[in-house]
N, C-alpha and C positions, 0 to 999 in steps of 0.2 A: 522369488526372494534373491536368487543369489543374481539373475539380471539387474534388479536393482540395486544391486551392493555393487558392481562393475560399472552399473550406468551412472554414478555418482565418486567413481574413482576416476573414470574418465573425465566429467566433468572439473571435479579438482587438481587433475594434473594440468584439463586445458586452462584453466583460471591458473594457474602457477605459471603457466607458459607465456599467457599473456602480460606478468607483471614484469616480464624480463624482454618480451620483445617490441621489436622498434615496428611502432603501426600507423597509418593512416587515420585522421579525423573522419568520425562516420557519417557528420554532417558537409565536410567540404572538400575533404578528401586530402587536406594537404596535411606534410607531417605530425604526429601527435606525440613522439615517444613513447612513454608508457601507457601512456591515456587514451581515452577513446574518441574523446573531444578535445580537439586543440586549446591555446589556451584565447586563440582570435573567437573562435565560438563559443566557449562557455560561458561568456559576459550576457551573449544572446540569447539565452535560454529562457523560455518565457516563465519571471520567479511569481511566483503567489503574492497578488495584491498584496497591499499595504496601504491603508488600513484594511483588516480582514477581523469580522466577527472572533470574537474568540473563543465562542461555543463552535462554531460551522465552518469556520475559516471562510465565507463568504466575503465579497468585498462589502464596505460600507461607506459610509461617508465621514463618521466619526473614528477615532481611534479608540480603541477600549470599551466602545458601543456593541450592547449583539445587536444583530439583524432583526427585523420584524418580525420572521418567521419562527427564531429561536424564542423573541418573546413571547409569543403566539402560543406557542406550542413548543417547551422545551424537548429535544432529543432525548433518549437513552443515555446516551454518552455524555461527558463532562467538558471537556474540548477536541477541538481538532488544528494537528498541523501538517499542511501542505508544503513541498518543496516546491512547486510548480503549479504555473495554469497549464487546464489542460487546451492546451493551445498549437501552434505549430511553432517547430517543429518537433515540442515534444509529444503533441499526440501522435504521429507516427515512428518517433523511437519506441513507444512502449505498445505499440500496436505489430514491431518487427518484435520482440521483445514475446508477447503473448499470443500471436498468432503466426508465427513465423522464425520461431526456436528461435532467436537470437539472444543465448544465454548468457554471453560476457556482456550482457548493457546491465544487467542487473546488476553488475559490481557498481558500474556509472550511479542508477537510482540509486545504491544504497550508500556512495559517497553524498548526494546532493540529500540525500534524508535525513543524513547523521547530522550533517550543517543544520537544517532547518530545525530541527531539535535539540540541537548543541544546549539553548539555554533553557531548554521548557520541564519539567519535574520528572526526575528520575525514576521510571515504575520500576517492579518488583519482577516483571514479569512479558515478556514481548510473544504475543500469538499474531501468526498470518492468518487471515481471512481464507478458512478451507472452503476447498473446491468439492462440489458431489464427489465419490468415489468413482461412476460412470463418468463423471465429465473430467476428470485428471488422468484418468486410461486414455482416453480419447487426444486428450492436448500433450500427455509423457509428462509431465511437470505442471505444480502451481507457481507461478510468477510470482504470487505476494512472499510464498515460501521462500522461492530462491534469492530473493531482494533480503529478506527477516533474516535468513541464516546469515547473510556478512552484515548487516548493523546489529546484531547482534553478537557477533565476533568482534567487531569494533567497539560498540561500547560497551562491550563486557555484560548484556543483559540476556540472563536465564531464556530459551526460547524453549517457548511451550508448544508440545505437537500433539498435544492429546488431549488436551481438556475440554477444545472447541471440537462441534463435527457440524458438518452439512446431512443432514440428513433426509431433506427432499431433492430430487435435480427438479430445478425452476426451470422456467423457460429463461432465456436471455434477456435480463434488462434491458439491454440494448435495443430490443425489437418492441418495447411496449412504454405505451404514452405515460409520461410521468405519474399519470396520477394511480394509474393501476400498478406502479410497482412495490407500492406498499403492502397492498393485497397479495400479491405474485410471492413473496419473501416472506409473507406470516408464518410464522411457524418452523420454518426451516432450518434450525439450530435446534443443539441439544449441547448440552453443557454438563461436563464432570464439578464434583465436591473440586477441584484442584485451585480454584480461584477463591475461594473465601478469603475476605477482607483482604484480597492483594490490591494493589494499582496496575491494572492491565490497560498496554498497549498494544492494541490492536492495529494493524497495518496491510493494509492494501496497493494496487497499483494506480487505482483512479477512484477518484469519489463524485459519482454524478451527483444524483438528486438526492443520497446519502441512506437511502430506503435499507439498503443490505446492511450497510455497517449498521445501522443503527435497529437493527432488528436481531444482529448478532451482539449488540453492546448492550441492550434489552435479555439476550440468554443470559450473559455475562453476570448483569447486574442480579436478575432470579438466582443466579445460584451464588451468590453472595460475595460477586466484588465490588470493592469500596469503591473503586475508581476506574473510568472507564476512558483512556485516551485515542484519539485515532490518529495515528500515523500514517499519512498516503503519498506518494507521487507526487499526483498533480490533482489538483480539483477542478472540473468543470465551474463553470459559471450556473448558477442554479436557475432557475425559470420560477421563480413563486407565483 
């Protein structure tokens, strides 16, 4: 406990540090001032389609249209919105980011999230997508967490750390063909009374095939919230 009460003071001194010192662009290297990204790369940044599903945030071809797949088969959840495809070069900020402690980029994510959200419905209530409690020992930190805690110091939204749990360690999405990872994720949440009839947004860092979120927006909605948002990154391109 008390390591973690030190490992998270540190953290917020180095996050203070950085809003004052003069730093290098993490994509080109050339001046940035405060910022992480200059202001010649940030234009660059690969933004989430347009038109995008607005159940899936998927691209489409229509505007205001959902995707096939959401007709198909609606998700758990109510909509999604992405800052980002998950493309280059922001698939490897947020892969320095999650596999490689680079904890000041989460400030970055959670400025380009707040934007992306700026206009979309106010929830009640913002939960990060928890990590098993073995696989957050193992990595020192959840990345959706540390992205959730500053947009939600920025927009002023309630951050929930207890009502969601992972309660299985899955194996990695990442290593298993799309269609099994529905299966791989069954069950894996458990969820407190704390959400009844709220509007929960839920946020993560990437949204592949949407298997995880949407099997934690499925606990969500069992224990009785009204509304189920997903907040992420970037979204991969989906494969139907």
């Amino acid at each position: 406990m008390i390591s973690d009460v030190l490992s998270n003071t540190i953290r917020r001194l180095f996050d203070n540090c950085l809003q004052f010192a003069q730093q290098d662009c993490v994509l080109c290297g050339a001046g940035s001032g405060k910022e992480l990204v200059c202001a010649a790369c940030r234009p660059e940044l690969p933004r989430s389609p347009v038109p995008a599903c607005p159940i899936c945030a998927a691209p489409v071809a229509t505007a205001g249209h959902a995707c096939g797949a959401c007709l198909k088969q609606p998700p758990a959840y109510d909509r999604a919105i992405a800052a980002l495809s998950y493309s280059f070069p922001a698939d490897g900020l947020i892969q320095a980011l999650k596999y490689r402690s680079q904890l000041p980029l989460s400030r970055l994510f959670a400025d380009l999230l707040c934007e992306a959200v700026s206009a979309a419905p106010r929830p009640d209530v913002l939960i990060a997508l928890p990590l098993h409690p073995e696989r957050a020992r193992e990595r020192g930190f959840n990345q959706a967490t540390e992205i959730a805690k500053q947009v939600a110091r920025t927009l002023d939204i309630p951050l929930d750390t207890g009502s969601l749990a992972r309660t299985r360690n899955t194996a990695s999405q990442a290593a298993l063909p799309w269609e099994k990872r529905h299966k791989n994720v069954k069950g894996a949440f458990a969820c407190a009374d704390g959400v009844a009839g709220k509007h929960v947004a839920l946020l993560d860092d990437v949204m592949t095939s949407g298997a995880t979120l949407n099997e934690a927006a499925q606990t969500l909605k069992l224990a009785g919230a009204a509304e189920v948002s997903l907040w992420v990154v970037a979204r991969a391109v989906p494969h139907h």
